[in-house]
matplotlib code that plots the C-alpha trace (Angstrom):
import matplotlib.pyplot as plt

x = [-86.6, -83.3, -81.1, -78.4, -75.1, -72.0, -68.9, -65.3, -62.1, -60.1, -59.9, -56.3, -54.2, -52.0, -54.7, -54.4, -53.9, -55.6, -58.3, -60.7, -60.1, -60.8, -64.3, -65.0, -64.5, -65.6, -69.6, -72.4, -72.3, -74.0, -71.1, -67.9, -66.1, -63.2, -62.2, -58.6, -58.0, -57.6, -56.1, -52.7, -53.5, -54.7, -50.9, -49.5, -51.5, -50.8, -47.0, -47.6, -49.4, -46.8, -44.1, -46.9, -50.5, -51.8, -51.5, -53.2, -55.2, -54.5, -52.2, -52.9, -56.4, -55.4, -53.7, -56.1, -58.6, -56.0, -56.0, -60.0, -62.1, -63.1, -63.9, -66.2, -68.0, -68.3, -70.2, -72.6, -70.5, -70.3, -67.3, -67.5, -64.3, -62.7, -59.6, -59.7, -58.6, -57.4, -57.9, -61.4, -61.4, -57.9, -58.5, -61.7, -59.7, -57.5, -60.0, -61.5, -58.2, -57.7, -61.0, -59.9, -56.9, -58.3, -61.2, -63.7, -66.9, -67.2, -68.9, -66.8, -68.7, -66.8, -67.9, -66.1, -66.7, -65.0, -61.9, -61.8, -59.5, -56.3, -55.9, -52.5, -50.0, -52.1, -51.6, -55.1, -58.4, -61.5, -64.9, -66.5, -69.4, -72.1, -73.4, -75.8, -73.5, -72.6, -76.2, -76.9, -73.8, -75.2, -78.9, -77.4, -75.7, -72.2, -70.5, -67.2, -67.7, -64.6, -64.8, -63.2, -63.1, -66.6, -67.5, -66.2, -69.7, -71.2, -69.6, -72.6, -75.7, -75.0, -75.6, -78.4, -80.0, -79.8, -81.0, -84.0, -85.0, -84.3, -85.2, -82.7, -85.4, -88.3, -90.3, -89.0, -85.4, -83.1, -84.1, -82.9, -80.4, -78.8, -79.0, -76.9, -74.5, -74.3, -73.1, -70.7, -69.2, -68.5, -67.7, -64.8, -61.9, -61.8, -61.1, -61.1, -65.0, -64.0, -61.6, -58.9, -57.4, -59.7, -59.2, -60.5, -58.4, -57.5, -60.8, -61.0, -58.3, -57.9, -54.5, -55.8, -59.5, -61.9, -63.3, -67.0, -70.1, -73.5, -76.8, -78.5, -82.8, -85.2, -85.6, -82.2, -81.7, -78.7, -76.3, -72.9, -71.2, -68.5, -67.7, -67.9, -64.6, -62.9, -61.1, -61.8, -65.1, -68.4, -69.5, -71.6, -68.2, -66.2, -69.1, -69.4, -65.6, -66.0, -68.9, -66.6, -63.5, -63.3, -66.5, -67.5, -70.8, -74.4, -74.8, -72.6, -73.1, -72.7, -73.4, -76.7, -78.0, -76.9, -77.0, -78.4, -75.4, -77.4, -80.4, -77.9, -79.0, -77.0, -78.1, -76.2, -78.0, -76.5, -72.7, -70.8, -73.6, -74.7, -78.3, -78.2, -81.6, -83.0, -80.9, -82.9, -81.4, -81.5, -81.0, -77.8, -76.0, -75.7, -72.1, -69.9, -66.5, -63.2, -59.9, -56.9, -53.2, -50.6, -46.7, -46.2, -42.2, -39.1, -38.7, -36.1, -35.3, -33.0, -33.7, -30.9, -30.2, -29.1, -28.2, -28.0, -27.7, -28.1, -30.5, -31.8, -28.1, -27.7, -30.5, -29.4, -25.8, -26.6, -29.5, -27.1, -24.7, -26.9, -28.5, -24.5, -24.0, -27.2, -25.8, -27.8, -29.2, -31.6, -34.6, -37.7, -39.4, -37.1, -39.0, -37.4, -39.0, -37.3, -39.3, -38.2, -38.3, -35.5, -35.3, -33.2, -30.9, -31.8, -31.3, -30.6, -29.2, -32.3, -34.3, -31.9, -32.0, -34.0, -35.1, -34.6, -35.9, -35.5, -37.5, -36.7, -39.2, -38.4, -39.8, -36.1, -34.7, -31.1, -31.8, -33.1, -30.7, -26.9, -27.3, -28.9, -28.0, -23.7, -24.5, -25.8, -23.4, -20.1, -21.3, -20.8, -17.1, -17.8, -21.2, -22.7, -21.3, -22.4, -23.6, -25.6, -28.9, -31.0, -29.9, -28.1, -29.6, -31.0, -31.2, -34.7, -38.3, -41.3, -44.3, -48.3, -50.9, -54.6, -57.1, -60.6, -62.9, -66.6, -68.1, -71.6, -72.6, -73.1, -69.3, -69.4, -70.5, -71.2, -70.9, -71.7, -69.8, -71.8, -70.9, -71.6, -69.7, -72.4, -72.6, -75.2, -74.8, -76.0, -78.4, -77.6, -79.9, -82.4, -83.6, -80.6, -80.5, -77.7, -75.6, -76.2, -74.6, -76.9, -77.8, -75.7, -78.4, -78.5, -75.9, -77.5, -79.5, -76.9, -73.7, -72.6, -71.3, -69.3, -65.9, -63.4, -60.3, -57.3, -56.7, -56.5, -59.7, -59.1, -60.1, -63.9, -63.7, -62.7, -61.7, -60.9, -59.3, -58.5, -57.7, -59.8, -57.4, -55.2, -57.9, -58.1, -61.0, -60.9, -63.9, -64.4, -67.5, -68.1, -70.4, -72.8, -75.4, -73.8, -70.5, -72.2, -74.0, -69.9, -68.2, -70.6, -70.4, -66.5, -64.7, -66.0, -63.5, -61.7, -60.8, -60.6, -57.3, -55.9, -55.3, -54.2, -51.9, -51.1, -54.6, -54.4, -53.8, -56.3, -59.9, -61.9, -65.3, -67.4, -69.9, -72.5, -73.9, -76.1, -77.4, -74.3, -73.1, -70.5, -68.5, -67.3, -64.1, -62.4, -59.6, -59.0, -55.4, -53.8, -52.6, -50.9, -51.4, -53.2, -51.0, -48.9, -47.4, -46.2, -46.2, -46.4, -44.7, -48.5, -49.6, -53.3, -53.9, -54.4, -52.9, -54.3, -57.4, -55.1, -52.9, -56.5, -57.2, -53.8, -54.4, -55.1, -58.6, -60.9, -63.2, -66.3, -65.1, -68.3, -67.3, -63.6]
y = [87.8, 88.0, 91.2, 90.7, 91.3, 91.8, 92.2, 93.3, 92.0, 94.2, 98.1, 97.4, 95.1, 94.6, 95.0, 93.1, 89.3, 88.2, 90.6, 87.3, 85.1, 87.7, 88.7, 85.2, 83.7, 87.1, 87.0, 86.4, 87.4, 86.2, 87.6, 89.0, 91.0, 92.0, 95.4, 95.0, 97.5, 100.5, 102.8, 101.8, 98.3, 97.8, 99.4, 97.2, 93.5, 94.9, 94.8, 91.7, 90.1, 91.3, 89.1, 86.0, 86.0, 84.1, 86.5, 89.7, 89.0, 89.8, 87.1, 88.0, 86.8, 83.2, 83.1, 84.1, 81.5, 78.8, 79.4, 80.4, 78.7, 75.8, 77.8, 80.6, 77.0, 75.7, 79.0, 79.3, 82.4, 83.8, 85.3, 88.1, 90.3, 91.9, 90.4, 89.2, 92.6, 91.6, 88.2, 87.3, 83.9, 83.0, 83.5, 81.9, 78.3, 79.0, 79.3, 75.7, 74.4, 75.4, 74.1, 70.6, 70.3, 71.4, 69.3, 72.1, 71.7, 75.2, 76.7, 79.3, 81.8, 85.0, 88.1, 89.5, 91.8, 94.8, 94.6, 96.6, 96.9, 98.4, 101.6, 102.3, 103.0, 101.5, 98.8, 98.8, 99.4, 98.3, 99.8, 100.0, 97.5, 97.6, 94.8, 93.2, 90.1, 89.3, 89.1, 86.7, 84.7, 84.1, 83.5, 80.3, 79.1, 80.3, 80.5, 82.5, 85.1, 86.6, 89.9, 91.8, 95.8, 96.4, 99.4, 99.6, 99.6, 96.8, 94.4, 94.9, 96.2, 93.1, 90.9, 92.6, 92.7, 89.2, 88.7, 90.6, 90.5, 93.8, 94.2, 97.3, 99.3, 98.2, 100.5, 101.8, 100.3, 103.2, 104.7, 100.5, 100.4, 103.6, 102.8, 99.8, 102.0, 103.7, 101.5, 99.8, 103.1, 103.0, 99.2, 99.5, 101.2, 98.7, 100.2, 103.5, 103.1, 102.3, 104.9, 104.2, 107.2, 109.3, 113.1, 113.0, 109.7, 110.8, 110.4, 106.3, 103.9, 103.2, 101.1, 97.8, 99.1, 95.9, 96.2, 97.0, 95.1, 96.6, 95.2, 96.0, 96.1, 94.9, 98.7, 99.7, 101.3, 100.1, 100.4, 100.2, 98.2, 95.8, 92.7, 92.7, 93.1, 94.2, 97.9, 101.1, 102.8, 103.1, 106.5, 109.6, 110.8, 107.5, 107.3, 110.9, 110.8, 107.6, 108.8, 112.1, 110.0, 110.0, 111.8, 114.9, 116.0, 115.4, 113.1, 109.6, 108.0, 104.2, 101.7, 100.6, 103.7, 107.4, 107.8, 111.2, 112.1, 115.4, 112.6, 110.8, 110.8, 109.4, 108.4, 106.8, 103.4, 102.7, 101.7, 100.9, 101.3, 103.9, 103.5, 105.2, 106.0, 108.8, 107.8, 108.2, 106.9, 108.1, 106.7, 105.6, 108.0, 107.3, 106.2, 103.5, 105.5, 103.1, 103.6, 103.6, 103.0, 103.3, 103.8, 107.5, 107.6, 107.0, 108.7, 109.4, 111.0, 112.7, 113.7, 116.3, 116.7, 120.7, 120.8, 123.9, 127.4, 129.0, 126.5, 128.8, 129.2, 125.4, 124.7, 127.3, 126.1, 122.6, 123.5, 125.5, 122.9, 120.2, 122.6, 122.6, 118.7, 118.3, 120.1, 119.8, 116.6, 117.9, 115.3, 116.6, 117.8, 118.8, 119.3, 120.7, 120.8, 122.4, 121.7, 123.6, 121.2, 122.2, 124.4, 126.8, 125.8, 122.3, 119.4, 117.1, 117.3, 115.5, 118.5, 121.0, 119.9, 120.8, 118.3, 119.1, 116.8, 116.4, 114.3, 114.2, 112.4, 111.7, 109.6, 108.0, 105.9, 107.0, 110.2, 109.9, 106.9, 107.0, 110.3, 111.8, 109.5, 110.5, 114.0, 114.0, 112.1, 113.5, 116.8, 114.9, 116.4, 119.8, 121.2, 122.8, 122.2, 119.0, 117.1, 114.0, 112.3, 109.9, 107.0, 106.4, 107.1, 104.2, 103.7, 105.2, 103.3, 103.7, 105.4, 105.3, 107.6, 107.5, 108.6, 108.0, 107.8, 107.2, 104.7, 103.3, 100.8, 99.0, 98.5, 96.5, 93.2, 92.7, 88.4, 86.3, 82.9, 81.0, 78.2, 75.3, 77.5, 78.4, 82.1, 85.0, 88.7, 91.3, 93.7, 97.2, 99.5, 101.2, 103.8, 106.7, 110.1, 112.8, 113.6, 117.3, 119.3, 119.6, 123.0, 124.3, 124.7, 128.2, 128.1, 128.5, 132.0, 133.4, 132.1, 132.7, 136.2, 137.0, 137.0, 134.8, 133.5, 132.2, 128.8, 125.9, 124.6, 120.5, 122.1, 122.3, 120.5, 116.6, 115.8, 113.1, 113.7, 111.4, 111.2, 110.6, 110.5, 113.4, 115.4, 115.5, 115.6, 117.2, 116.3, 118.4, 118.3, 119.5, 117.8, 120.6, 122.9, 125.6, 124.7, 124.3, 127.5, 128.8, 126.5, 126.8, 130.5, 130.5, 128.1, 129.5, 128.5, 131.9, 131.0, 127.0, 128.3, 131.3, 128.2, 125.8, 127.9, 124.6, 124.9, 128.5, 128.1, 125.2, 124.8, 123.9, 123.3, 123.0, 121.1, 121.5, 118.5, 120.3, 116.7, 115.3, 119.2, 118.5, 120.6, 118.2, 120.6, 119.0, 120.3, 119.4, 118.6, 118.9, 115.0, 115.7, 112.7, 110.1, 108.5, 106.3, 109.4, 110.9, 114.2, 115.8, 113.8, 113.0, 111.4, 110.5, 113.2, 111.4, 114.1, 117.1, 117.3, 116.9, 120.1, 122.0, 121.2, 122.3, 126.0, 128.9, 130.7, 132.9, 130.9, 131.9, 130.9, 129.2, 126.7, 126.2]
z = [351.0, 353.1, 352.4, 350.4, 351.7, 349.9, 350.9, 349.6, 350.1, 347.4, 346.7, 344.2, 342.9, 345.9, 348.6, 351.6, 350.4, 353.6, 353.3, 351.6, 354.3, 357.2, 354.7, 354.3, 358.1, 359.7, 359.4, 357.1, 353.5, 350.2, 347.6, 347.9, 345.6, 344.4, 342.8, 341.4, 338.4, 337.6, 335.2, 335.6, 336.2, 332.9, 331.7, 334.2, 333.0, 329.0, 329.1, 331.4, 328.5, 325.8, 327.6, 328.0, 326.1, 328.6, 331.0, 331.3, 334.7, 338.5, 339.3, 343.3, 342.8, 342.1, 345.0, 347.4, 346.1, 346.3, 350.0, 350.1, 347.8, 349.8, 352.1, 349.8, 348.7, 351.8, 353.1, 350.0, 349.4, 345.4, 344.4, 342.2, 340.6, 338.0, 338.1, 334.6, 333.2, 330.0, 329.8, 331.6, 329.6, 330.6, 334.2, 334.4, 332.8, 335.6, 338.4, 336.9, 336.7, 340.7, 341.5, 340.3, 341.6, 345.0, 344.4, 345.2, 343.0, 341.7, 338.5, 337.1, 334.4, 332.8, 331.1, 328.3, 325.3, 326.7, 324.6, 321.1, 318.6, 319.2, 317.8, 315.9, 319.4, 322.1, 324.1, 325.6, 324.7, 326.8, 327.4, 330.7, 330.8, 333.5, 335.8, 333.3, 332.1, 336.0, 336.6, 333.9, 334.9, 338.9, 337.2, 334.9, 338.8, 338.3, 341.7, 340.8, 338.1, 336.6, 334.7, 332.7, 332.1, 334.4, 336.1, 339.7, 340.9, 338.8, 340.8, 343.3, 341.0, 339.0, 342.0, 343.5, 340.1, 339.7, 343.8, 343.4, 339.4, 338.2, 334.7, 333.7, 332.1, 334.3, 336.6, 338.9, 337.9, 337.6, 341.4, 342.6, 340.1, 340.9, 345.3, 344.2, 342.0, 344.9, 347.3, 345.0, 344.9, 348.6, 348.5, 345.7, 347.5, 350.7, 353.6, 352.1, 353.5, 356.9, 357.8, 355.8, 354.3, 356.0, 357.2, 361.0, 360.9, 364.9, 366.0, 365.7, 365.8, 361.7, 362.6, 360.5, 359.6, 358.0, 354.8, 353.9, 353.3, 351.9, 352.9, 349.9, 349.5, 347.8, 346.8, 345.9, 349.7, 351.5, 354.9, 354.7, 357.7, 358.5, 360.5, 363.9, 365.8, 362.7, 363.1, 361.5, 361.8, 359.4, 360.0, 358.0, 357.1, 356.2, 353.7, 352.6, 351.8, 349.6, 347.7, 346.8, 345.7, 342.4, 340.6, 338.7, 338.8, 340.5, 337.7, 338.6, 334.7, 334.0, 331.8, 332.9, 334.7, 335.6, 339.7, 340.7, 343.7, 345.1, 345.6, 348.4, 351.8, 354.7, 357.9, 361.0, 361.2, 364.3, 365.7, 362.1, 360.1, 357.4, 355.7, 351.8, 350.8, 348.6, 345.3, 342.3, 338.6, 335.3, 331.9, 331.3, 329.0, 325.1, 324.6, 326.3, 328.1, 326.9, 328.7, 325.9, 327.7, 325.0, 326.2, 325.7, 325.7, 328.2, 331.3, 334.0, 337.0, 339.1, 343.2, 344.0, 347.8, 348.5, 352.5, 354.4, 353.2, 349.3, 348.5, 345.0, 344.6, 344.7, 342.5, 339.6, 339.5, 339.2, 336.1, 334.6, 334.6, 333.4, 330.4, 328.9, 329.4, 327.4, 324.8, 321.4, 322.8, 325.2, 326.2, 324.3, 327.9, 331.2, 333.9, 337.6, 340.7, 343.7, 347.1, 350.2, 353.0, 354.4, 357.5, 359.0, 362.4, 361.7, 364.0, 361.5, 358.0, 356.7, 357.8, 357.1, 353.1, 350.4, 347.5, 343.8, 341.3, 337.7, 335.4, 331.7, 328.6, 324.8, 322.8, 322.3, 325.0, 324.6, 325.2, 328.8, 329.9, 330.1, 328.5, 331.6, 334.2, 333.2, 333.3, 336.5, 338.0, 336.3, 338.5, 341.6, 342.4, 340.4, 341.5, 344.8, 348.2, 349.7, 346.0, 346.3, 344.7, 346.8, 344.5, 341.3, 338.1, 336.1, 332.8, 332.5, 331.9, 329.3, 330.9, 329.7, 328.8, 329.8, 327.4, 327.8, 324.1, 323.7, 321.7, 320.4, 322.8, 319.4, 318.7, 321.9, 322.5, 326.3, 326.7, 329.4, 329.3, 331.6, 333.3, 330.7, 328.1, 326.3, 325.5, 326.2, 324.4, 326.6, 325.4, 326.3, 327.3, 324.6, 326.6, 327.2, 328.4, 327.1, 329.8, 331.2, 334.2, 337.4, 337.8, 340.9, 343.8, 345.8, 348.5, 351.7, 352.6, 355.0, 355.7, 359.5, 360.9, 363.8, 364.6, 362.4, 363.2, 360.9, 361.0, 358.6, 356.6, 357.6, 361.3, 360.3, 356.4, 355.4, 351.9, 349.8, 346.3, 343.7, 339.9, 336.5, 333.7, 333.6, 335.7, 339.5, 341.8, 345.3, 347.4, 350.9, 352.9, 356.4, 359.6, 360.0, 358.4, 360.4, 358.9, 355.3, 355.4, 355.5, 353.2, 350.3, 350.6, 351.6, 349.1, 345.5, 342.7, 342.7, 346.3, 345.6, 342.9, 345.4, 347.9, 345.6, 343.6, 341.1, 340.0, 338.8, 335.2, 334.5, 334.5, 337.4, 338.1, 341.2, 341.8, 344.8, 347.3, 349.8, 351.4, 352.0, 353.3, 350.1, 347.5, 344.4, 342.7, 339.0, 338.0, 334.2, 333.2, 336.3, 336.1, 332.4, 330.9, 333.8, 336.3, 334.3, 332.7, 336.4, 335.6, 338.9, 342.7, 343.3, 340.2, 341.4, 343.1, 346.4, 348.6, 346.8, 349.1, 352.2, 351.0, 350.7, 354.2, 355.3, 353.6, 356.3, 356.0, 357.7, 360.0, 362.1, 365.0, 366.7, 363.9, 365.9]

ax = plt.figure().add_subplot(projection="3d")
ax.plot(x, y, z, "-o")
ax.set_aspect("equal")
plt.show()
């Protein structure tokens, strides 16, 4: 039987619109997909659907197949994505409706069942299904399957098990199962697997990298490549920073199977290509994780520009001014962040100023609008030397709040809506396995002696960091065993919170990878409440392992 291949044409909502005609016209694939929510995307499509119930799906999606759906039929190309968010069902009528008035002959099949009942306050509520009902929709002939809430990575185990005739709980399954888990993993974030966002970014030409395609096996192995004559790179370490983004453990859990991550191996294939092998699967864990978004209060905010000299001076005066407008109606949480970026004998004011920013929450609107916005700027003649904010401030704006629940895989009905309409529950899996931490492996015998030299980690480590809920992950891995031997001896979590000073306070766990040379650290909290919330300037967490890399440490210098 011919490998499967399957590419990807979307890592977001608001990926690269012509990212499924470059997949579709570039070279050979069987399936494309396309990944296009997210934690705040399913905030973003719920107040879309409060203004219009007949929204609540990617509206980007629509568009691209307007443009790109002949074309998909024309190539024998399926089209798999989870652009339904909220309303699977809704989206799929509109894909028909598109096919007809384009006159392409497509059969359009949906899965849904992810969405529970809304607890008292939320605005969202769907469980993370697995690849099982997209499987059973390409079986019955769909063409384009629309999803809904899905794990990331289901959009390619689903297809391979329906190419090959996995049986979830069959011999042998969970080791195939989990190789594809894997390799959706590197397929969901686009380009992120071709250099895109990527440490050593200086070492390839990244400019307009393409996006991914696994050629997935009969035995659940895979290589991760891309077109021909598309940008970006497919290397060992494009791939090791995209299996980091965004997990915990050695344990990668999922609907349909748990993927052992310290089972990984990566080998260079050749030019572009990455061959996963080793990945064995476990049984999937007992409970189904659901995402909850509710609207957690109103927010505002405030970006103080303080140029030139007594920049703590600036600061205090301004605070102290602001605590006394407030008066007796202070917001419920003030929050002020000074960040020195100024420096001294500048050559421009921009770099001779320094950024203070406020951000205020209540559960009351009124109380971080014209409340907050007149304080600030009824300073503007009376306050520190040179007063002024990087724009007016607005009225203020609701924000959301991740929380992630667990539920009985029995409160959740997982539904294929094939293509004739009619409609096929999805069994879940019977067998499960309680989810347990990995059992850190030794670090290597001897780490490497000699002289050392300061200098900054990134000059011998990559990293990739990224955000579950209100936690973070920081992902850093290194290209050698000399440079492992080090790092797993070198960044402990003591030292992972002396560099990262933010992390001090908060509980973080590390979690080893000696195949892919890889340390996995989670910091609990450190995002407050998830993204929508914004508690901190870098609400996901993308930048975190970046800062890491820029921290000054001790290394053996054969390493430099």
């Amino acid at each position: 039987m011919r490998v499967l291949r399957i590419g990807n044409a979307s890592g977001f909502y608001g990926d690269r619109f012509d990212a499924m005609r470059e997949m579709l016209t570039g070279g050979e694939l069987d399936v494309l997909t396309g990944d296009y929510l997210a934690e705040l995307t399913m905030l973003i499509l719920g107040r879309d659907r409060l203004k219009d119930p007949r929204l609540g799906y990617a509206k980007t999606f629509l568009r691209q197949l307007e443009e790109n759906l002949g074309l998909a039929h024309g190539r024998g190309v399926k089209i798999v994505a989870n652009a339904g968010g909220l309303n699977p069902a809704g989206l799929a009528d509109a894909v028909r409706e598109l096919a007809d008035r384009v006159g392409v002959p497509v059969r359009v099949a949906h899965v849904e069942g992810d969405s529970l009942p809304l607890p008292e306050g939320a605005l969202t509520a769907n469980a993370y299904l697995g690849g099982a009902g997209i499987a059973e929709c390409l079986r019955a002939g769909a063409d384009v399957v629309v999803t809904g809430r899905v794990t990331d990575a289901a959009l390619v185990s689903g297809p391979a098990a329906w190419r090959y005739g996995w049986e979830p709980e069959g011999s042998g399954s969970y080791d195939r199962l989990a190789g594809a888990v894997v390799a959706g993993h590197v397929l969901e974030c686009g380009t992120q697997a071709t250099g895109g966002n990527y440490s050593f970014f200086g070492e390839h030409d990244v400019r307009r990298p393409g996006f991914p395609v696994a050629e997935i096996y009969a035995d659940g192995t895979s290589v991760i490549t891309k077109h021909d004559g598309t940008g970006g790179v497919v290397d060992v370490g494009t791939v090791t920073a995209q299996l980091l983004y965004e997990t915990g453990g050695a344990r990668y859990a999922g609907p349909d199977v748990t993927a052992r991550l310290d089972t990984v191996r990566l080998t260079q294939d050749g030019p572009d290509r990455v061959r996963i092998s080793g990945v064995r699967g476990e049984a999937p864990p007992s409970t189904l994780k659901v995402g909850l978004n509710r609207i957690g209060g109103w927010r505002n905010e405030v970006l103080f520009v303080l140029t030139g000299l007594d920049v703590e001076a600036k600061a205090r005066l301004v605070r102290e001014q602001l605590d006394d407008a407030f008066g007796k109606r202070r917001p419920a949480e003030v929050r002020w962040e000074l960040a020195r970026t100024e420096r001294p004998d500048a050559p421009t004011e921009e770099c001779a100023s320094a950024l203070l920013r406020l951000v205020v929450r209540d559960p009351d609107p009124a109380a971080v609008g014209r409340a907050v916005s007149s304080a600030a700027i009824e300073l503007a003649l009376g306050s520190y030397p040179g007063f002024h904010v990087t724009a007016p401030p607005g009225k203020g704006a609701p924000y959301g709040v991740f929380e992630a629940q667990y539920v009985d895989p029995g409160e959740v009905a997982h539904v294929a809506v094939l293509p004739d309409g009619a409609r096929v529950e999805v069994r879940h899996p019977v067998r499960t396995k309680a989810l347990e931490p990995v059992e850190e492996p030794p670090a290597p015998a001897r780490a490497p002696t000699g002289p050392k030299r300061r200098a900054p980690l990134g000059l011998v480590a990559g990293a990739r960091s990224g955000d579950k809920g209100g936690d973070a992950n920081v992902g850093v891995w290194v290209r050698s065993d000399e440079a492992w031997a080090w790092l797993a001896h070198e960044l402990t979590v003591d030292r992972f919170r002396e560099l990262l000073p933010e992390t001090a306070g908060l509980p973080v766990t590390r979690h080893a990878l000696p195949n892919l040379r890889a340390l996995n650290f989670v910091v609990t909290g450190l995002l407050g409440e998830g993204v929508a919330s914004q508690s901190r300037f870098d609400p996901q967490a993308k930048g975190v392992g970046e800062w890491l890399r820029s921290r000054w440490v001790d290394v053996p210098v054969g390493l430099l």
